[in-house]
Each structure stands twice: as structure tokens, then as C-alpha cells.
C-alpha positions as CSV (number, residue, x, y, z in Angstrom):
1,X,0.0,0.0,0.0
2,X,1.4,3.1,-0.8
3,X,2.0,6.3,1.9
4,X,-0.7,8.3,0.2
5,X,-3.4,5.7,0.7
6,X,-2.8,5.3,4.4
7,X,-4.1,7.2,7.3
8,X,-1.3,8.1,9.9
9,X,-1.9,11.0,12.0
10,X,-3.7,10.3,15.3
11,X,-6.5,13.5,14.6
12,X,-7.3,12.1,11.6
13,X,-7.9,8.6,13.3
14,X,-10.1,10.4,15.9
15,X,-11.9,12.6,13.1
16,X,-12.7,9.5,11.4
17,X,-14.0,7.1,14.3
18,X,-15.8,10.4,16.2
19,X,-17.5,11.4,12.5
20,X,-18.0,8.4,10.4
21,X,-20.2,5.5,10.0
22,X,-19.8,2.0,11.7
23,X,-20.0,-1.3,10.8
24,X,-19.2,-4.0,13.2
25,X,-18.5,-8.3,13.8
26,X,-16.8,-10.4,15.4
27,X,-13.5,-9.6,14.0
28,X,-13.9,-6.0,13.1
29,X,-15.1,-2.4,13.7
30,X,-14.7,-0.8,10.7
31,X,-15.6,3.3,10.4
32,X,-15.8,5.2,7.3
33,X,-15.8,9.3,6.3
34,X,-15.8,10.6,2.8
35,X,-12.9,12.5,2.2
36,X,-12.2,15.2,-1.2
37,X,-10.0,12.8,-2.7
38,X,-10.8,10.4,-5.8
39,X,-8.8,7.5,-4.0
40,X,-9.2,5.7,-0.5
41,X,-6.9,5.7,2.8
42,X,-6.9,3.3,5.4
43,X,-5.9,3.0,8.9
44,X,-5.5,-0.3,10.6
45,X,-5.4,-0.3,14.6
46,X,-4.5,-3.8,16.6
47,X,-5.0,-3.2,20.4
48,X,-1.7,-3.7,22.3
49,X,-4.4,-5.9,24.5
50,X,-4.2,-8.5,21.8
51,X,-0.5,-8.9,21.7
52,X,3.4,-7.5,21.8
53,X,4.6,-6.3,18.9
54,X,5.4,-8.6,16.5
55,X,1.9,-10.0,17.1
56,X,0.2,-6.7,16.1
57,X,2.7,-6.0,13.2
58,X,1.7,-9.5,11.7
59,X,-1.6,-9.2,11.8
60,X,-1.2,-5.0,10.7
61,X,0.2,-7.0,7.3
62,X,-2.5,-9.2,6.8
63,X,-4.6,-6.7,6.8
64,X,-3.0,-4.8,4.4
65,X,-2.5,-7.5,2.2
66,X,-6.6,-8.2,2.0
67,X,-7.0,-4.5,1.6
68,X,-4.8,-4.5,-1.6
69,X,-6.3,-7.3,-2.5
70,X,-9.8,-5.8,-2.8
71,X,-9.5,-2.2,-2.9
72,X,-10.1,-1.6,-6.8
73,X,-13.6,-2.9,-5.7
74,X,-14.1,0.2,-3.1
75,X,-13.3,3.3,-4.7
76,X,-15.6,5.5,-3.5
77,X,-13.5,8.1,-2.0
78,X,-13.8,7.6,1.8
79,X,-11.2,7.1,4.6
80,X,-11.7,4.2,6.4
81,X,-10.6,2.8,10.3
82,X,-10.1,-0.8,10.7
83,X,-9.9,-2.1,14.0
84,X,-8.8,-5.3,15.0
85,X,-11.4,-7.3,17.4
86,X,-10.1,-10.0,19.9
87,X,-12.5,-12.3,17.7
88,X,-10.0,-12.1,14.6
89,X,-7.7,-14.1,17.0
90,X,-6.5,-17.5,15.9
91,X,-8.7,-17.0,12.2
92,X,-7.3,-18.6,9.2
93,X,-6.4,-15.5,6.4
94,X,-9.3,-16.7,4.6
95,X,-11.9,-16.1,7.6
96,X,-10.1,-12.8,8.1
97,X,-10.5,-12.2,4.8
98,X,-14.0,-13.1,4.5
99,X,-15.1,-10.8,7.6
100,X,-13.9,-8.1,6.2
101,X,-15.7,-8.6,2.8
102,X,-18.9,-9.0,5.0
103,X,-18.6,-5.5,6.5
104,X,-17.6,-3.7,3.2
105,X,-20.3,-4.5,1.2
């Protein structure tokens, strides 16, 4: 994923989750904001409650790697928040995969 399609800054993570819409399950909470831009950004969040480190970083990659997969299919121009729930724990990438799907359609 390139830098431009990412969200970073921590007000812009808060501006998103305190503005947007929600969608929830087991494995995720995912809020979304239109933004002025003709492509999306995303921001991932894993809980340090769910792991150390390397734990969140692994699963931060997954996660990107489903939302490169799919995100021709979503251009809508919106920033999104994906947040890791303790029910993604121990899921298979295809599960993982699968939840998220759920949520963005």
C-alpha cells in the first residue's frame, strides 16, 4: 500500500471514528468518512491488549494485504478505520478475509 493511501496522524484517526459511520462483527469495527479525494486511505489499529509487537505488526500486514487485494472494488473516496477485534484471534487469512468482505459490502 502506498503512503498516500494510508491514514497516519492520530487527529485524523479520531476525526474519522468520532465522525464516520460503523459497521461491526466479530472480527472488526470498521468506520468510514468521505474524504475530497478520488482514492481511498486506510488505517489499521491492533490493540496492544491483543499482543506484543510482533503479534500486532503481523496481523497489521495481513490486513493490508486483504485491503490490496480488494480495494479496486471500493473506490468510492472515503477514509476508512479498521480495527482489529479479539474475535479475529486465531482465524485462518481466509476467515479474516472473509469478515472483512462482510462488513464492506
Amino acid at each position: 500500500m502506498k503512503k498516500k493511501f494510508i491514514v497516519k496522524l492520530n487527529k485524523d484517526f479520531e476525526e474519522i471514528i468520532n465522525n464516520g459511520k460503523s459497521k461491526k462483527n466479530n472480527s472488526f469495527v470498521i468506520y468510514s468518512l468521505k474524504n475530497n479525494n478520488p482514492y481511498d486511505k486506510y488505517g489499521i489499529s491492533v490493540s496492544k491488549k491483543l499482543g506484543n509487537a510482533v503479534f500486532r505488526n503481523k496481523y497489521k500486514r495481513k490486513m493490508r494485504a486483504i485491503i490490496d487485494n480488494y480495494k479496486k472494488d471500493y473506490i468510492n473516496g472515503s477514509d476508512y478505520i479498521i480495527i482489529l477485534r479479539k474475535g479475529a484471534l486465531g482465524k485462518s487469512f481466509q476467515d479474516l478475509e472473509n469478515d472483512f468482505l462482510e462488513l464492506m459490502h
